[in-house]
Phi, psi and omega in degrees: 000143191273155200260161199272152173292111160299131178249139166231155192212158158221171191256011166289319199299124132351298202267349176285312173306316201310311196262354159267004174273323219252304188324329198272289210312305223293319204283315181284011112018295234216006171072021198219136187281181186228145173232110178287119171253085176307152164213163167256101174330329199256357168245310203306315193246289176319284180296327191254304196280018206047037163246151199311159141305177183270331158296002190222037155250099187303149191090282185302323187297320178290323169334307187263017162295320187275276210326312173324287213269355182287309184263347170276323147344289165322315199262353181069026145273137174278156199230028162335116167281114188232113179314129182256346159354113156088027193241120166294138179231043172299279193299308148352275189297330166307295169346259235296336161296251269267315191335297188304336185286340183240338191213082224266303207293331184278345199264332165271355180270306178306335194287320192276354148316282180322302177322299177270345159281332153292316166272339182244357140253021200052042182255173181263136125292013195274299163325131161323304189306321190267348188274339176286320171303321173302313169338284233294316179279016151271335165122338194307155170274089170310332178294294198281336188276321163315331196269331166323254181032296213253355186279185163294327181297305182281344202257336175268335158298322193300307194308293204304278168016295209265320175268341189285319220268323179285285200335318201269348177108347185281127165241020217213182150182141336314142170219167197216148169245161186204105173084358219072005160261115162285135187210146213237108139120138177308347188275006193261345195310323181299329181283328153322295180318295198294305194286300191305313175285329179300325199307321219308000000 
């Protein structure tokens, strides 16, 4: 059986959402299933690699005012353009590991809520409160995932996570191995494609 495409995201990302609408279809194509990995942009890019976000790059930033809606276009998603000042994907992310730990198909439907609640209506994710309305409408036990959420527990999955995605060369988001190939940003999805059809 052929091995599933790693998917890695943080929900902050614009473009981490963008690819996360497009990964399942393009994988199931190809017969090949998807493994969502959350990660945080904010040890990878801020901490490891020492660098601004990208909205607090001059040049790059206006680039990418224009480029967001641009690309959502191209793929026929909605989009909401948003300031992310103070905005967490912590909590976000925690869920969805323990969500993944009982349930991978309920913890990607949450994922993918979470996704569209920041990018395709502009709400926050940050709050306990919002992450959770997303759980309840997957069917999740809200009661038991605030107490994940919020436990050593919950708080050592994201860490492990968060060193398996540096371990693995991820710097980015969206980012995908495919096969043992890394590729890195939805505009890369044809090379996704290109490596799955050389495998075929």
């Amino acid at each position: 059986m052929a091995s599933p495409i790693d998917f890695y995201f943080d929900f902050i990302s614009p473009y981490g959402y963008f690819g996360s609408t497009q990964i399942d279809a393009l994988a199931a194509r190809h017969g090949r299933t998807v493994v969502w990995r959350p990660f945080l942009l904010g040890v990878t890019v801020v901490k490891i690699m020492g660098l601004k976000p990208l909205m607090e790059t001059p040049l790059k930033s206006d680039y990418l005012r224009l480029d967001k809606p641009r690309m959502a276009r191209i793929l026929g998603v909605p989009f909401v353009q948003r300031d992310m000042r103070g905005v967490s994907s912590v909590k976000a992310s925690r869920a969805f590991l323990a969500l993944d730990e009982r349930d991978p198909a309920q913890a990607k439907r949450f994922a993918q809520r979470v996704f569209a609640r920041l990018w395709a209506r502009g709400e926050d994710i940050t709050d306990l409160d919002a992450v959770l309305e997303e759980a309840a409408a997957v069917g999740a036990d809200t009661g038991w995932l605030a107490a994940e959420i919020a436990s050593p527990e919950g708080k050592r999955r994201l860490e492990a996570a968060v060193d398996h995605a540096v371990a693995q060369g991820v710097f980015g988001a969206p980012f995908f191995i495919v096969d043992g190939e890394a590729v890195w940003g939805v505009d890369r999805l044809w090379l996704v494609e290109r490596l799955l059809n050389k495998s075929a």
